[in-house]
N, C-alpha and C positions, 0 to 999 in steps of 0.2 A: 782167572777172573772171579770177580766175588761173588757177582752172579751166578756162577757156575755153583759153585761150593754153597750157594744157598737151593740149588737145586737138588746138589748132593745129598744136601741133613734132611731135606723130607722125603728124597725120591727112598733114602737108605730104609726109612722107615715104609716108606711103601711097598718096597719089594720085601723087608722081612713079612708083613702083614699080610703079603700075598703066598709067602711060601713057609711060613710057620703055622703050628696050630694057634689059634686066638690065645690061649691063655698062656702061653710062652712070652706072646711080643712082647708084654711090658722086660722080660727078663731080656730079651733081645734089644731093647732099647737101650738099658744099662749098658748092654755088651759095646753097644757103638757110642757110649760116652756123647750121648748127643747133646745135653747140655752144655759139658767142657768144649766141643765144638765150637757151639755158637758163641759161648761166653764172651770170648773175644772178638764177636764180630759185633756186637751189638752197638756201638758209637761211631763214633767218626767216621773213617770215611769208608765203613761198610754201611752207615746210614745215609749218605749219599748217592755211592751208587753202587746201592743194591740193583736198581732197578724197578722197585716194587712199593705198591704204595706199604705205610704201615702201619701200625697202630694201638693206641694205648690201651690198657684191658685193667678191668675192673668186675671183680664178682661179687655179686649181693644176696643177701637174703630174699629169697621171691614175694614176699609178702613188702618190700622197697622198692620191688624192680617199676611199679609203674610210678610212685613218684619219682625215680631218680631221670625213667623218663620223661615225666617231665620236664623235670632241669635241666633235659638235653633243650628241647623243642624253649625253652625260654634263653636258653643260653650258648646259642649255636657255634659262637666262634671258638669257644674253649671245650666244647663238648660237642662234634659234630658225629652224632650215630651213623655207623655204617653197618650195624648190626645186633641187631637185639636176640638172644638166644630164648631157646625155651626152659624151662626151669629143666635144670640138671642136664641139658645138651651141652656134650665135651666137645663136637663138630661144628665150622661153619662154613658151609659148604659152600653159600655165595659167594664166601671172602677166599677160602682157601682148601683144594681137595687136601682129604687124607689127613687135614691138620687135628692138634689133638688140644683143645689149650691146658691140661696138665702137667702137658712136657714141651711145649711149641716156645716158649720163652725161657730163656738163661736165668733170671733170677727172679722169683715173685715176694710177696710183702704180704706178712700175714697182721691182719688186725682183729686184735681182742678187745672188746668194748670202746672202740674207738680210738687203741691203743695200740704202736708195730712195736711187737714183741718180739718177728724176728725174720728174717727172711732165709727163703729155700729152693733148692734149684727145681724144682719137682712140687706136683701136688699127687701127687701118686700118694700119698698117706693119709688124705684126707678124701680117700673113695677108692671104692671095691672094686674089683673087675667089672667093666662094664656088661649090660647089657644092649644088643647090636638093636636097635627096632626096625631100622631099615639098612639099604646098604651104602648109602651117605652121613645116617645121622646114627650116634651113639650117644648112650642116656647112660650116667652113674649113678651109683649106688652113695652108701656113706654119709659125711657130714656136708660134700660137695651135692648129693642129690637134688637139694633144696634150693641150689646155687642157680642165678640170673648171669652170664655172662653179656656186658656190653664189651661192641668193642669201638673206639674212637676214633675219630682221625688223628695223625699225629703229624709236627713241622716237620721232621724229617723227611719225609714227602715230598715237600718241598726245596731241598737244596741240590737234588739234581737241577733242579730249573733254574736255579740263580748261580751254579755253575757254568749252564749252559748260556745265560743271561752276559756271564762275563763277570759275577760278583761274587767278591771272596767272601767264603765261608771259612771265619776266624776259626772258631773252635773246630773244623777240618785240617785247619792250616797247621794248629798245633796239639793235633791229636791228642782233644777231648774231649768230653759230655758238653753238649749245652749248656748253657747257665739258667738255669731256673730262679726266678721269685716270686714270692706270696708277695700281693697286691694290698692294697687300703681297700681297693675298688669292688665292693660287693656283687657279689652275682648276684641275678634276680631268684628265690628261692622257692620253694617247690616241696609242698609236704613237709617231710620232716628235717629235707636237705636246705642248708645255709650254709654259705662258704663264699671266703674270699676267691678274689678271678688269681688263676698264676699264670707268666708272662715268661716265656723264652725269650730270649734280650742277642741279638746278634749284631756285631758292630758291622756300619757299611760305611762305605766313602762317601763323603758329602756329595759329589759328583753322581752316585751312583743309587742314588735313593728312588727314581722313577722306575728303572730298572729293576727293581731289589720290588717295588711296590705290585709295578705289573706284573713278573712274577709269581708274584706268590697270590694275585687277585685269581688268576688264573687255575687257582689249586684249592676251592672253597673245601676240599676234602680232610685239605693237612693246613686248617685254620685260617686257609685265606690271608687277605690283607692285612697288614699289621693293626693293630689296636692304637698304636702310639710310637711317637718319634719324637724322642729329645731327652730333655730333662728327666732321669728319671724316677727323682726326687714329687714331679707330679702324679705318680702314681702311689708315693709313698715306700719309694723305694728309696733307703736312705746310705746305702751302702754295698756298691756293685762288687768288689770284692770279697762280699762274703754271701755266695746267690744258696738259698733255704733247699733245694737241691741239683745236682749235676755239678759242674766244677766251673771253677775263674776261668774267665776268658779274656787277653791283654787287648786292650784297644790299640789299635795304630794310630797315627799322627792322621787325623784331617779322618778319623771315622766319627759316627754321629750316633748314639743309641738307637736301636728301631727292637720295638717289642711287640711280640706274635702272640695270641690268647694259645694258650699249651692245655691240653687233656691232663696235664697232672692236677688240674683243678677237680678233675674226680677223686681224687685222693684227698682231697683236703673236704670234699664233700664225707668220707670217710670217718675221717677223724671227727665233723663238726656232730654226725649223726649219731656215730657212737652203736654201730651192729654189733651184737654177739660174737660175729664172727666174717670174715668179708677180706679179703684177696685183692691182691691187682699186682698189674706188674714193677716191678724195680726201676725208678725213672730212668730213663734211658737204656732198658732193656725192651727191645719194642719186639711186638706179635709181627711177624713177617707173611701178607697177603700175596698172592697170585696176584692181582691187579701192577698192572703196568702202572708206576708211576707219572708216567707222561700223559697218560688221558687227562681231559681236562675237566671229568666227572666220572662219575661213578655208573659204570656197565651193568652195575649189579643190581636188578629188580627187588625192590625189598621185600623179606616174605610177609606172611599174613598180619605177623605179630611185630614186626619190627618197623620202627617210626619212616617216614621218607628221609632220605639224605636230602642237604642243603641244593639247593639247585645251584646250578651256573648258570649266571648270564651270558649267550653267545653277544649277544650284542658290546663291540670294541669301543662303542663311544658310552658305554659303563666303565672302563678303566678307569681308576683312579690317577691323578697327576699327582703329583709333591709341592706344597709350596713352604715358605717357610713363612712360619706368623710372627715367634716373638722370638730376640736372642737373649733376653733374660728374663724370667727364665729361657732355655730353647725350648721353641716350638716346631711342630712341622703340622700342617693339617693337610688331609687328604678332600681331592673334589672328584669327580666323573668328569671326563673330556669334553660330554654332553655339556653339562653345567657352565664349566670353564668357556665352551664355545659363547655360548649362553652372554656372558657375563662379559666376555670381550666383547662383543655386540651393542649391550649397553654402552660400554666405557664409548666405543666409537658411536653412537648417538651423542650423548652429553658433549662429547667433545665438538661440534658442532658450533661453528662462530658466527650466526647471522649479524650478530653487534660488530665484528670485523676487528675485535678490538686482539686478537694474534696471539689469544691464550694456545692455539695449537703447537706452539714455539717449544711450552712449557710440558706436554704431556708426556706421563713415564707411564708405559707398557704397565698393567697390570696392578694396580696400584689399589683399583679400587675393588679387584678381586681379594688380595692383600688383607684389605682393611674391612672388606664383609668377612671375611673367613676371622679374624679377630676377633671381631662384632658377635661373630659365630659362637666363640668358646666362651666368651665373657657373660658374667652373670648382673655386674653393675654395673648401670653408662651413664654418665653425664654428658649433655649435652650443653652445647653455648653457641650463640648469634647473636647479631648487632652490632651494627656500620652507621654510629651517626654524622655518614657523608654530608648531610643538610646541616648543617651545622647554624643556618641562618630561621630554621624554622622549629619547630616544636609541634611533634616531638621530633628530633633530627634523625632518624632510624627512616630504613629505605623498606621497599619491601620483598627485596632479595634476602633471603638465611632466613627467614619465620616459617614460610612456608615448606622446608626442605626441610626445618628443623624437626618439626610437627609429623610431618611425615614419616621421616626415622623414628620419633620417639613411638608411635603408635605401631610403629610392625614390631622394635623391641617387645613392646610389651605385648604384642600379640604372642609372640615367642618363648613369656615368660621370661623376660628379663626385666630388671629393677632400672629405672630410669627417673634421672632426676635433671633439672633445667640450669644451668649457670646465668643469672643475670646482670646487669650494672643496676647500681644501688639507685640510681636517677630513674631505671625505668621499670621498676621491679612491681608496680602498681598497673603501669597498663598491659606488662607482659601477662600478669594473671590474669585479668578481664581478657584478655586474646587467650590465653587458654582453658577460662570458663567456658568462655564462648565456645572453644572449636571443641570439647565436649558437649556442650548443646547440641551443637549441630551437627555431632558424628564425626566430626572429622578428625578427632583425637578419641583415643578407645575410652581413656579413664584418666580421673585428674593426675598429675604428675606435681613433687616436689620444686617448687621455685625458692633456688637458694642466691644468696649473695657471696662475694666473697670480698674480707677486708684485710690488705695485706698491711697488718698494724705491730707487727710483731716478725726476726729473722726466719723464727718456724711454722708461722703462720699456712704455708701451705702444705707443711709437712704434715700439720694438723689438720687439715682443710680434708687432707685427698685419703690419710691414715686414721684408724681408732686410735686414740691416744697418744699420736702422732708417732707409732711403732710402723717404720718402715714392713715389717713380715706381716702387716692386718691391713692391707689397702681398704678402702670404702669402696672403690670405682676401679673396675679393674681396665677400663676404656672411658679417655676423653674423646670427645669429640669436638670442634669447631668447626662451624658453618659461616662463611661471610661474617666472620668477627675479625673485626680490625686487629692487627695482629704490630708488633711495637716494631721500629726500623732499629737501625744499628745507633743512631744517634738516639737511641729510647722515646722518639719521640710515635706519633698514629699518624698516616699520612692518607689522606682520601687520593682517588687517580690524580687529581688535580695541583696536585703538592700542596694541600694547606692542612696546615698542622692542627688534630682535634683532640688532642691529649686530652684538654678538661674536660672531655665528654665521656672518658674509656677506664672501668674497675682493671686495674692491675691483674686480669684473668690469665695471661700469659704465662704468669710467674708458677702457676699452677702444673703448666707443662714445661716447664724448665725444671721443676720438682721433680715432677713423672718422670720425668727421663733415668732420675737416678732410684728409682724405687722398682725394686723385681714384680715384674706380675701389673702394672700397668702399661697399657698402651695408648698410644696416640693418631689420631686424624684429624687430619684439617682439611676444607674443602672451599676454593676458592674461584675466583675467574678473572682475577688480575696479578696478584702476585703481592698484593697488601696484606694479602688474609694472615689472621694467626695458623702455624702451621706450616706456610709457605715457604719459611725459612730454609726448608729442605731440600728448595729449587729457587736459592739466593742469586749463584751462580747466572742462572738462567735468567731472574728475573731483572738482575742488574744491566747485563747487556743486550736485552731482548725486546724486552716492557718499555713501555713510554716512560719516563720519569724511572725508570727503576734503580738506577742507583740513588734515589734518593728515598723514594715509599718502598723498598723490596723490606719485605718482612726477615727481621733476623731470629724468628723463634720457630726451630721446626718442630714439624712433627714425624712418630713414625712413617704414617703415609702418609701422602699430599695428594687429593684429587683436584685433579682440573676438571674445570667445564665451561663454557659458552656462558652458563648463571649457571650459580653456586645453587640454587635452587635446583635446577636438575642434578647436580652430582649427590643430592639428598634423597628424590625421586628412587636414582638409582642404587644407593647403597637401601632403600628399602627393597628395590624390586632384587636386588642381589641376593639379599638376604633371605627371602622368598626362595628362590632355586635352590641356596644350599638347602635349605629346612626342605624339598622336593627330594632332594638327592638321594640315591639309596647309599653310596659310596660316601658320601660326606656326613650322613644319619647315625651309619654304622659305627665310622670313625669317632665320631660324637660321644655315641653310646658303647663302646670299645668292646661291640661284638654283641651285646648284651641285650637283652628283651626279646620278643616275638617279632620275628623278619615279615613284616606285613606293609602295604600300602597304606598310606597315613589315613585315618578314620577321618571319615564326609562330613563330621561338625568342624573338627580342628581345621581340613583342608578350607572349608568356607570360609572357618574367622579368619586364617591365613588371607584369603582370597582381599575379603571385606576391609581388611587394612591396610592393603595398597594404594597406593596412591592412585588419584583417578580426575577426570576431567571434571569432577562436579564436586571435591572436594576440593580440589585446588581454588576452583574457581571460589567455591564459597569462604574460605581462608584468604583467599587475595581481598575478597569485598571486604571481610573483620576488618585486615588492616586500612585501605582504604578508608574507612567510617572511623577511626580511629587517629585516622590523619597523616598515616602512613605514606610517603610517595617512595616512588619511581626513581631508583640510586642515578640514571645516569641524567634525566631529562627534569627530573624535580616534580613531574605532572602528579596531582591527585588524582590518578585515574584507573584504571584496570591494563597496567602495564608492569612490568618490570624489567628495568637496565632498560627503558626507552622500546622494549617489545611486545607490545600488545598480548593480549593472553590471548583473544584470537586473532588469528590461528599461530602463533609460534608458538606458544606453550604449551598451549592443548595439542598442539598436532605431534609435541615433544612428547606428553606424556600418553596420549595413544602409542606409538610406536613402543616407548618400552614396555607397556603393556603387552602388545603383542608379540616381543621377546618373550615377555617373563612368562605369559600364559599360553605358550604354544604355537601360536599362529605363523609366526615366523619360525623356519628349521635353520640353525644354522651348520657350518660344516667344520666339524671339530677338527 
């Protein structure tokens, strides 16, 4: 067992240490070739199962050791301290008895001015015989005296557990190192340390990515949850074949990238700072701790001087799910069970048909968890609405999609996302007076861009949606439509009614028939009959389900399609959706790919979050704008305080309480 023979190479050295005089052992070490021992146990699948947790080691000059701790405490997924030494202590007695780290790892890496000049099995030349100061902790002498030992967590840690999980461990399978890459993605920096994040990249089965997630959630020790899943070109990683260190690892048929923040990012903390003089271990030569690898935290009380380890949350409805966002580029984003529960809840409110009008026929499972978690990662959204179903009055626009519209754009931008309006060139005068207004009145954070679009040209939307109409520079990286008439198969705009309203409708459609072929845009549409743009993506359904639908079923999808009862609530709730992930610690993390200080969101931000949720006195007061502006009632025509023929009270308002008390607590749901 390899376990066994990891017990051997220390226990050998302990029993010399007990039965030699002190100043022999080091010669008695030689004698048992302890180095060339471990040499080859140091990867695959003795980093497996070992049994034991492990970990990357880094020594600095003392006068760096507290910015570098720093950089732990800001950057936890890739630098998880499980021990901070004291200047010149070769012992760490919490992590491992009797260990020595001069000679406890196979291969170390010596850097000169921020430069590896060479690596050596031993640091026995860089310090005298020790002196004992107690009878756990030893203190050197030499040019190591001066020396801060951290030590890190490391993934390796973690693949007994996704063994056990049931998920193959590629670079196990074909005996060897991980694959290592330097990231684009900055760590947060600390003193005089700046450095890119680096990412162990481990192929999994698409099947098997929840699995592979929970995991490794379970093991905050050896990096936790993955930072990223997919493409790994959005990390800036442009070439998996050739990984900056550890060796290639083949992907199989039907595996997915998943990349883990890796402790070799102290090394590149190294090189970036440029010490005199400074050590660490040989990537993929890892320091071997007493800790059981299976705990699911760290036993070990941290001493006086050393930072706290990462905590674990026992709570199971913190687990991260897997979902997937985009397939071009690929995406995967991660949420909490909580959230997810969370979010299904929503979807089943909106879904909700008092109109009776059998949009329930149409709804897809999770669609609009989906299309929040997109919402999620994207930094530019354009939004669009307007159904001029009244076709006989002026202005013909109902007052279903403003409202929902309005809604979304204000949580984006509470979120710091860039947000701009699509409208028809017929109504592009009174949409701005509606969104002067509902900045007056609060109910919009901040004015928002109101653009047109004129499809006068074949590239016209290539340019519309791109700078320079250069498919690799999107503008928008998320459409959105809301209750926007959306074109049928015969190109023509069909209200429920089947009457044709072409000459009322800007060609915005063409916009997402563009998206579709450009990397790094996505799509939602959000509807309540099966006309909407977007809808296209439940034609199927809508042709033999919907009233009229083989004649209004919209033929332009989008990536997602939300249903609802009003299109107006499936707005509501992609804002209130949106809200929970930006709550989530799992979906935060993921976000920020391990990166910044692990804290409860600060009580200004959580308010402005709060304060731009939709709510029953903001709705209300955006249904009156339109009202007063001559808006009616898409299903009944009334100028009144309805929409789709439903009074706002009570079925709206009583709509938008409940998901409030989803989004804010009140209601628990059961993951």
């Amino acid at each position: 067992m390899l376990t066994a023979v990891r017990v051997t190479g220390r226990s050998l050295r302990y029993l010399v240490s007990q039965t030699l005089p002190r100043t022999q052992v080091k010669h008695a070490d030689c004698c048992l070739n302890h180095q060339k021992f471990l040499q080859r146990l140091s990867v695959s699948n003795f980093a497996m199962d070992s049994g034991y947790l492990q970990a990357n080691v880094i020594l600095l000059p003392s006068h760096l050791a507290n910015d570098f701790e720093a950089l732990c405490h800001r950057n936890p997924a890739p630098l998880p301290l499980l021990y901070r030494s004291k200047s010149g202590e070769t012992s760490c007695p919490d992590l491992a008895k009797h260990a020595d780290i001069r000679t406890d790892i196979s291969q170390y890496c010596v850097y000169e001015e921020g430069v590896l000049v060479k690596t050596v099995s031993s640091l026995w030349s860089y310090s005298s015989p020790p002196r004992i100061a107690s009878e756990q902790q030893a203190v050197q002498h030499g040019p190591c005296s001066d020396m801060v030992c951290f030590y890190l967590g490391c993934s390796f840690g973690f693949e007994g557990r996704l063994k056990k999980a049931g998920v193959p461990v590629r670079n196990v399978e074909q005996g060897t190192n991980v694959s290592m890459y330097r990231t684009a993605v900055p760590c947060i920096p600390a003193g005089v340390f700046s450095c890119p994040l680096v990412v162990t990249m481990r192929a999994v089965p698409a099947g098997m990515l929840d699995a592979a997630v929970e995991a490794t959630h379970l093991s905050p020790l050896a990096h936790g949850a993955p930072v990223h899943i997919g493409d790994p070109a959005l990390l800036g990683i442009q070439n998996l074949s050739r990984p900056d260190y550890g060796e290639r690892v083949e992907l199989q048929p039907g595996d997915v990238t998943v990349f883990w923040a890796c402790g070799v990012t102290a090394i590149e903390a190294i090189l970036s700072s440029k010490p005199s003089l400074a050590f660490s271990h040989s990537p993929g030569c890892m320091f071997l701790t007493d800790i059981p690898d299976s705990s699911p935290s760290s036993p070990i009380p941290p001493p006086s001087d050393s930072v706290d380890p990462p905590a674990t949350d026992p709570n199971l409805e913190l687990i991260p799910l897997c979902f997937l966002v985009s397939r071009n580029p690929l995406l995967y984003s991660l949420v909490s069970r909580r959230a997810t529960a969370k979010i299904r809840q929503l979807e089943t409110i909106i879904g909700e048909d008092p109109g009776q009008r059998g949009i329930r026929a149409l709804f897809v499972q999770d669609e609009l968890l989906r299309s929040c978690l997109a919402l999620s990662h994207a930094s530019s959204v354009a939004i669009t609405t307007g159904f001029p179903t009244h076709y006989m009055h002026s202005p013909p626009d109902e007052t279903d999609g403003p409202p929902g519209a309005i809604a979304m754009a204000t949580m984006l931008l509470s979120l710091g996302k860039q947000v701009s309006m699509v409208t028809d060139r017929r109504a592009l005068e009174m949409n701005q007076a509606i969104i002067d207004e509902a900045v007056q009145t609060g109910v919009l954070k901040t004015a928002i861009p109101l653009v047109t679009f004129e499809d006068s040209s074949p590239g016209s939307a290539l340019h519309f949606l791109c700078h320079h109409g250069d498919p690799s520079k999107p503008r928008y990286d998320h459409l959105v439509a809301i209750e926007r008439s959306g074109r049928a198969t015969d190109g023509n705009y069909y209200n429920m009614r089947g009457i044709n309203i072409k000459h009322l409708v800007d060609p915005i459609d063409n916009l997402f028939i563009a998206a579709n072929h450009i990397p790094g845009i996505t799509t939602t549409g959000i509807g309540d009959g099966g006309n909407e743009l977007g809808m296209g993506k439940l034609k199927e359904k809508v042709t033999t389900l919907m009233p009229n639908g083989s004649l209004i079923a919209c033929d332009v999808p989008a990536d997602y399609a939300i249903t609802a009862g009003v299109s107006n609530w499936g707005g509501y709730a992609v804002a209130c959706g949106l809200y929970l992930l930006h709550t989530c610690p799992s979906h935060q993390r993921y976000l920020k790919k391990g990166l910044g200080l692990e804290h409860t969101t600060p009580r200004e931000q959580l308010q402005d979050w709060t304060a731009n949720l939709p709510s029953v006195d903001k709705e209300e007061s955006i249904l009156s704008t339109l009202v007063r502006f001559g808006i009616r009632s898409g299903k009944t025509g009334h100028l009144a305080m309805e929409v789709d023929g439903l009074t706002f009270h009570p079925t709206h308002s009583d709509i938008i309480t409940r998901l409030l008390e989803v989004t804010l607590g009140s209601a628990t749901p059961n993951p």
